[in-house]
C-alpha positions as CSV (number, residue, x, y, z in Angstrom):
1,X,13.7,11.2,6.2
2,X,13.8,14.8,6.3
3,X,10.7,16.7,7.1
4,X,9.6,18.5,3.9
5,X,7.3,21.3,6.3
6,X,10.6,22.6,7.7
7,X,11.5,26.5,6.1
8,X,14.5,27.3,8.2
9,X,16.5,26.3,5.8
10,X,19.9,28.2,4.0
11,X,20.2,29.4,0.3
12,X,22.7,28.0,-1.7
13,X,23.5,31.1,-4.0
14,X,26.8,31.5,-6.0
15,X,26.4,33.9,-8.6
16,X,27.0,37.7,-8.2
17,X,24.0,40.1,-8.4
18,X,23.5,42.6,-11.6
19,X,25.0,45.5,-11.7
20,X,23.0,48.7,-11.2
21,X,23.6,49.5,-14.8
22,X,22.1,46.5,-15.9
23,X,18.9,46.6,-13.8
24,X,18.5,49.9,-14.2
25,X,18.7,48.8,-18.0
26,X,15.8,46.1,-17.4
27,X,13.7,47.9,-14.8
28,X,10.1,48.4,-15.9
29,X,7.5,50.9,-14.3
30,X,5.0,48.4,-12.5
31,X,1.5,48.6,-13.3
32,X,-0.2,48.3,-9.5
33,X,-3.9,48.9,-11.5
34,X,-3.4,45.4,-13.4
35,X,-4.2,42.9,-10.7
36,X,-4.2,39.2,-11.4
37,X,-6.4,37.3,-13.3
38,X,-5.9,33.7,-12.6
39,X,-8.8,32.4,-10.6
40,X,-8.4,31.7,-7.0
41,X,-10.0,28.1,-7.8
42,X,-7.4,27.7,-10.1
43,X,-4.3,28.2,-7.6
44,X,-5.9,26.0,-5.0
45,X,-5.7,23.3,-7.7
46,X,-1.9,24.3,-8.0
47,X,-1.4,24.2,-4.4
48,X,-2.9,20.2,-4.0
49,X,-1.4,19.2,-7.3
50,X,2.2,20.4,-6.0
51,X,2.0,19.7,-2.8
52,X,1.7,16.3,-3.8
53,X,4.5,16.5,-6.1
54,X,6.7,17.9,-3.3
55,X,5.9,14.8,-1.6
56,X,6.3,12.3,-4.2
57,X,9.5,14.3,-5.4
58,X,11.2,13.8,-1.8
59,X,10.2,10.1,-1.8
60,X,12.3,10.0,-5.7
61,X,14.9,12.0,-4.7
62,X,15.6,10.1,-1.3
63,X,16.1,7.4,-3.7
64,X,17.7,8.3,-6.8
65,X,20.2,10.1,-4.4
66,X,20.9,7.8,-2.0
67,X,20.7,10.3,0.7
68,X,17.8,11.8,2.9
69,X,15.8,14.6,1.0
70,X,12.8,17.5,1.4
71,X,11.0,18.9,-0.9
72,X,8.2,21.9,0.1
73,X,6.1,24.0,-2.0
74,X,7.3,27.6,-1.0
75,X,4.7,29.8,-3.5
76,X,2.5,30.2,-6.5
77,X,2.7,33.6,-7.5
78,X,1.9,35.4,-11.1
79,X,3.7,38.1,-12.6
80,X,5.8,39.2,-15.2
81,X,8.5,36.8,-17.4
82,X,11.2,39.9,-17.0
83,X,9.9,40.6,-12.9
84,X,11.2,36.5,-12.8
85,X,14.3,37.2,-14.4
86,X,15.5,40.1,-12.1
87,X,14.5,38.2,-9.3
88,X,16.7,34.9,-10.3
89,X,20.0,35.9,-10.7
90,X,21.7,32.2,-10.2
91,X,22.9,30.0,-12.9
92,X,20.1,27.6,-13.8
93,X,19.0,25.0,-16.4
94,X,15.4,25.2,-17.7
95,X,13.9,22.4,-18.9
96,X,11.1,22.9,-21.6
97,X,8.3,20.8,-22.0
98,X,4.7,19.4,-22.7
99,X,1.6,17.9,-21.0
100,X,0.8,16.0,-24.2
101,X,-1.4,16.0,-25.6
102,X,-0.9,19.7,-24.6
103,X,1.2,21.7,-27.0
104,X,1.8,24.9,-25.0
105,X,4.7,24.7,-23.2
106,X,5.9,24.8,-19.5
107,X,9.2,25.4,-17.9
108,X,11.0,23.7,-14.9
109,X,13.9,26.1,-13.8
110,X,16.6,23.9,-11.7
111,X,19.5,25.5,-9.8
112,X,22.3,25.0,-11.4
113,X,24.2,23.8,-7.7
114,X,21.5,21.5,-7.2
115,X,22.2,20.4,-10.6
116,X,25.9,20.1,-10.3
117,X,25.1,18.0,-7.4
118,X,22.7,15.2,-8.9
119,X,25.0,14.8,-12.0
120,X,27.6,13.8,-9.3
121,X,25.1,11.2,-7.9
122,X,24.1,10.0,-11.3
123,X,27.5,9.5,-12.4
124,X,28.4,7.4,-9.4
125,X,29.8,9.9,-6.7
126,X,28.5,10.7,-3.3
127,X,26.4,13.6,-2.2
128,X,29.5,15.8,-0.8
129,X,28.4,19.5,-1.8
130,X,31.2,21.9,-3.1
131,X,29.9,25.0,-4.6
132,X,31.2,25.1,-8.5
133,X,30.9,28.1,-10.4
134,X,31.1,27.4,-14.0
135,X,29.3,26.6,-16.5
136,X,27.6,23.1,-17.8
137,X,30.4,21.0,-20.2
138,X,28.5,19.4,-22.8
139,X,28.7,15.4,-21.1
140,X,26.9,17.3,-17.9
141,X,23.8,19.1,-20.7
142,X,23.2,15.1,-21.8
143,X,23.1,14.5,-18.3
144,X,20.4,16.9,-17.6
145,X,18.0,15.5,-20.1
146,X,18.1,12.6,-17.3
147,X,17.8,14.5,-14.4
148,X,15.1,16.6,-15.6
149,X,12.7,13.2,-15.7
150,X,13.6,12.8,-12.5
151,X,11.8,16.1,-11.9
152,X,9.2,15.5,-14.3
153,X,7.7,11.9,-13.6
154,X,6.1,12.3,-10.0
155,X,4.3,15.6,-11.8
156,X,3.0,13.6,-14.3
157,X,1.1,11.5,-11.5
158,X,0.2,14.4,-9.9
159,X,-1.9,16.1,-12.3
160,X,-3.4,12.6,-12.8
161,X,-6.4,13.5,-10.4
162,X,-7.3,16.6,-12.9
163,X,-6.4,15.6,-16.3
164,X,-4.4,12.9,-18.5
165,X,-1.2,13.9,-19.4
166,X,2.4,12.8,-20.1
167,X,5.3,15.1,-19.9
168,X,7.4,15.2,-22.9
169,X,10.9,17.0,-22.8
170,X,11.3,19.5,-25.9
171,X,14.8,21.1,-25.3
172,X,17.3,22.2,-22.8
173,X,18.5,26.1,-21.9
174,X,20.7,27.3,-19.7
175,X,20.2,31.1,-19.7
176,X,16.7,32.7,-19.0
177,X,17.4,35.5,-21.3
178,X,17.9,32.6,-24.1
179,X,14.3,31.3,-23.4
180,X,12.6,32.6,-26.7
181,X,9.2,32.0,-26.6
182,X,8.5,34.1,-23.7
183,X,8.8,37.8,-24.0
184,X,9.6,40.1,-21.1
185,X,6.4,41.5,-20.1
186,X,4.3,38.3,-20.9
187,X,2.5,37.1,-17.7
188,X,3.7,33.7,-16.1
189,X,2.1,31.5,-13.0
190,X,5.4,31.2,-11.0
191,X,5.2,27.8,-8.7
192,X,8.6,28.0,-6.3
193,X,9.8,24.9,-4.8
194,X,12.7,24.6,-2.4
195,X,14.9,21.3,-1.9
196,X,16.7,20.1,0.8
197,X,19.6,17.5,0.6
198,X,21.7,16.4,3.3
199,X,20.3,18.2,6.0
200,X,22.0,21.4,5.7
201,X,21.5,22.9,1.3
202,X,18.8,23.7,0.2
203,X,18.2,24.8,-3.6
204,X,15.4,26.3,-5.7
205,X,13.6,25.0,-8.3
206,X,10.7,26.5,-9.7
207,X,7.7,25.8,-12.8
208,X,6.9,28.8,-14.8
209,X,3.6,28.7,-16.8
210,X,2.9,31.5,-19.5
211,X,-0.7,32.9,-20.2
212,X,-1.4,30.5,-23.6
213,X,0.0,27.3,-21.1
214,X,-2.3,29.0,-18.2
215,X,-5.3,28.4,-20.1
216,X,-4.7,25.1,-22.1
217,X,-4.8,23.4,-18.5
218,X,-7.6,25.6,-17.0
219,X,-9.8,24.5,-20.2
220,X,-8.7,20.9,-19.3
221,X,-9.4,21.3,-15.4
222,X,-12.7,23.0,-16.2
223,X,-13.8,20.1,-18.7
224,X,-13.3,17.6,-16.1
225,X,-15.3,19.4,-13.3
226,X,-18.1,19.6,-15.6
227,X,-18.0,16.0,-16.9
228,X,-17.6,15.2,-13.3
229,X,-20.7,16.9,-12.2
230,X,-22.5,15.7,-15.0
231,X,-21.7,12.5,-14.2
232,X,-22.2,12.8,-10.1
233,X,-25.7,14.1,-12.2
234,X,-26.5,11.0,-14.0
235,X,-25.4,9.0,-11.0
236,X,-28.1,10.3,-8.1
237,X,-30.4,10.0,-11.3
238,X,-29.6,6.7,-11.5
239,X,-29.7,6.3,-7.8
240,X,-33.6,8.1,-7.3
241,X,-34.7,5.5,-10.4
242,X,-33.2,2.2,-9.1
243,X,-35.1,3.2,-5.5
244,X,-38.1,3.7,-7.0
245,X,-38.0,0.3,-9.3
246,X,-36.7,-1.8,-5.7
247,X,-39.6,0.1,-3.9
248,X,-42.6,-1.0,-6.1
249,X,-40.7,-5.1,-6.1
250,X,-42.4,-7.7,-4.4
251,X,-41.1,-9.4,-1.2
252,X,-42.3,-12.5,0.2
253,X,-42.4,-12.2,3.9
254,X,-42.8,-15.1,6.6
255,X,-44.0,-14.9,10.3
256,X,-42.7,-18.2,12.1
257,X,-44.6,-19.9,14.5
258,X,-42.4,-22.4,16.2
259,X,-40.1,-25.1,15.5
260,X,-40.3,-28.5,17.0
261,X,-37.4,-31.2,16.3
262,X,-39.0,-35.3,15.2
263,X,-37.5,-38.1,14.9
264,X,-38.0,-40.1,11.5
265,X,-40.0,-42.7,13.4
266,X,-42.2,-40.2,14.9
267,X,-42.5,-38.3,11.8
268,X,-43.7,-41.3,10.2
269,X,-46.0,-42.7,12.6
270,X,-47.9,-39.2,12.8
271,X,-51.7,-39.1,12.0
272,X,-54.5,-36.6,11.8
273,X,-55.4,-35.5,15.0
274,X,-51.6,-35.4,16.4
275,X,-49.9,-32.4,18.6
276,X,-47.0,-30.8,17.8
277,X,-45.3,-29.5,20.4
278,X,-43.4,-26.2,19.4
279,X,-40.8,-24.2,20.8
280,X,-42.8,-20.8,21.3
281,X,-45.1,-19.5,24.2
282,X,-48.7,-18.3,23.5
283,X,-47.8,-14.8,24.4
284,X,-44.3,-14.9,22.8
285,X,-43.7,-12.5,19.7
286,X,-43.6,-14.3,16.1
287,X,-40.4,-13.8,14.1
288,X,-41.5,-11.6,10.4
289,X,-38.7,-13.0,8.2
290,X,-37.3,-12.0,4.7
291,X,-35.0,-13.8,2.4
292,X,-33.9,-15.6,5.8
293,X,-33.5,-12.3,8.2
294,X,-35.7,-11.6,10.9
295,X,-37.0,-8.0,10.3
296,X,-40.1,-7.1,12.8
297,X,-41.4,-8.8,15.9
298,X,-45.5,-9.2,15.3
299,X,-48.0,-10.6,17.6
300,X,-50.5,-12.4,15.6
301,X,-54.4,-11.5,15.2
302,X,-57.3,-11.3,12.7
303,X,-58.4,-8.8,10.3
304,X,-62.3,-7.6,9.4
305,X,-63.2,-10.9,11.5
306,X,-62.4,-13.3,8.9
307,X,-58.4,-13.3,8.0
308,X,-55.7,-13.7,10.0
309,X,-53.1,-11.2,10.4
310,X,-50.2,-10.0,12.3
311,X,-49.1,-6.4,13.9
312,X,-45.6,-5.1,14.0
313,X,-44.4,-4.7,17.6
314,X,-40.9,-4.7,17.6
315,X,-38.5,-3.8,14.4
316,X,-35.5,-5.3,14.3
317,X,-32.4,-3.1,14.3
């Protein structure tokens, strides 16, 4: 198995960059005053919920490709949908979908090689990498829908721990620019995964999560830490009262003065004025027992001169 902690890895990357024209066309002025609003809480809940899903992701991959695999979260980063798109320039597929029952939507961005690569495994072939540089027929888009669950289920398990939810696929794209129901300048939570097959490719995949998607699962995360603190409430309440109820109980205690072993005969022969021969010492320490378990060592005494009465010695560990 391939270790998923390893970074020295080599991009796959096909696809020319932009032109200058064309970036120049895109380029926004950045606004440095606007820093990010996503709670730090929030991203540490990214970075256990994906690091999981990197690991459980490795362990489906390994399998459903028949070939060692790595997945490793890379980063979680916000900024803006069109700063995403002039950083991606590679052919990709993005898979849109739901958390149900979430409505707002969330994106998984696969690279198209990696792609290209699992459709070969799916349909039967072995895990030889060429590059291809084309685009998806309409046979290898049906084959997506497939492959994208393969990406999807170990997410679903992973965000078990902070919310129910069950990923439903919506549609397919295959250009970012086509993705309509984010606008340029919207902000996104940008989760970047890499994944390694056969030792020597790696390829990018990464989640994208717009501001109305953001805050649907931050209300969800929140409501659970509150119901669980409400409930860790209720809990030591319960706790304090049950201790106080077992406190105020009565237990019957026992100190044991010997034991002595008779016959039947002798048991039956015995009158008034017998001996009994037990198995203690006058100065030995009396057993104090509860419920059968030997709590304190007493030696025995009397009280205000006319009741007997014991004094703890030893306690039992």
């Amino acid at each position: 198995m391939i270790n998923p902690q390893e970074n020295t890895f080599k991009r796959v990357s096909l696809q020319k960059r932009r032109s200058d024209e064309e970036l120049q066309r895109l380029a926004k002025t950045y606004d440095f005053k606007g820093g990010p609003r996503v709670p730090k809480e929030f991203i540490h809940v990214l970075e256990k919920i994906y690091t999981n899903y990197a690991r459980s992701l490795t362990n489906m991959l390994s399998v459903r490709l028949g070939t060692p695999a790595g997945v490793r979260l890379d980063s979680i980063s916000q900024m803006k949908y069109l700063d995403y798109m002039l950083l991606h320039h590679e052919q990709i597929a993005t898979c849109i979908f739901t958390l149900q029952p979430m409505i707002e939507p969330l994106y998984l961005n696969i690279d198209a090689q990696l792609a290209f690569l699992c459709i070969d495994s799916i349909c039967g072939g072995k895990i030889n990498y060429q590059p291809i540089n084309r685009s998806f027929t309409e046979v290898e888009k049906k084959l997506l829908g497939t492959l994208s669950e393969y990406f999807l289920s170990p997410l679903q398990q992973s965000v078990m721990d902070y919310f129910d939810a069950k990923y439903e696929i919506t549609e397919m794209e295959y250009d970012l620019f086509s993705v309509g129901a984010i606008t340029d300048h919207e902000k996104i939570i940008v989760v970047n995964l890499e994944v390694k097959v056969n030792k020597d490719h790696l390829f990018p995949i990464s989640f994208i999560m717009p501001d109305q998607s953001m805050e649907a699962i931050l209300e969800r995360i929140r409501k659970r830490t509150i119901a669980g603190a409400r409930n860790e409430k209720i809990d030591r309440e319960n706790i304090v009262f049950l201790e106080t109820q077992l406190k105020s109980s009565d237990v019957e205690m026992q100190i044991l003065l010997g034991q002595a072993s008779l016959s039947v005969s002798q048991l039956h022969e015995m009158k008034a004025g017998d001996v009994i021969k037990l198995d203690r010492r006058v100065q030995d320490l009396l057993p104090a027992v509860t419920q059968n378990v030997t709590n304190f060592y007493v030696q025995p005494g009397t009280h205000q001169g006319n009741k007997l009465a014991v004094q703890v010695v030893e306690v039992v560990d």
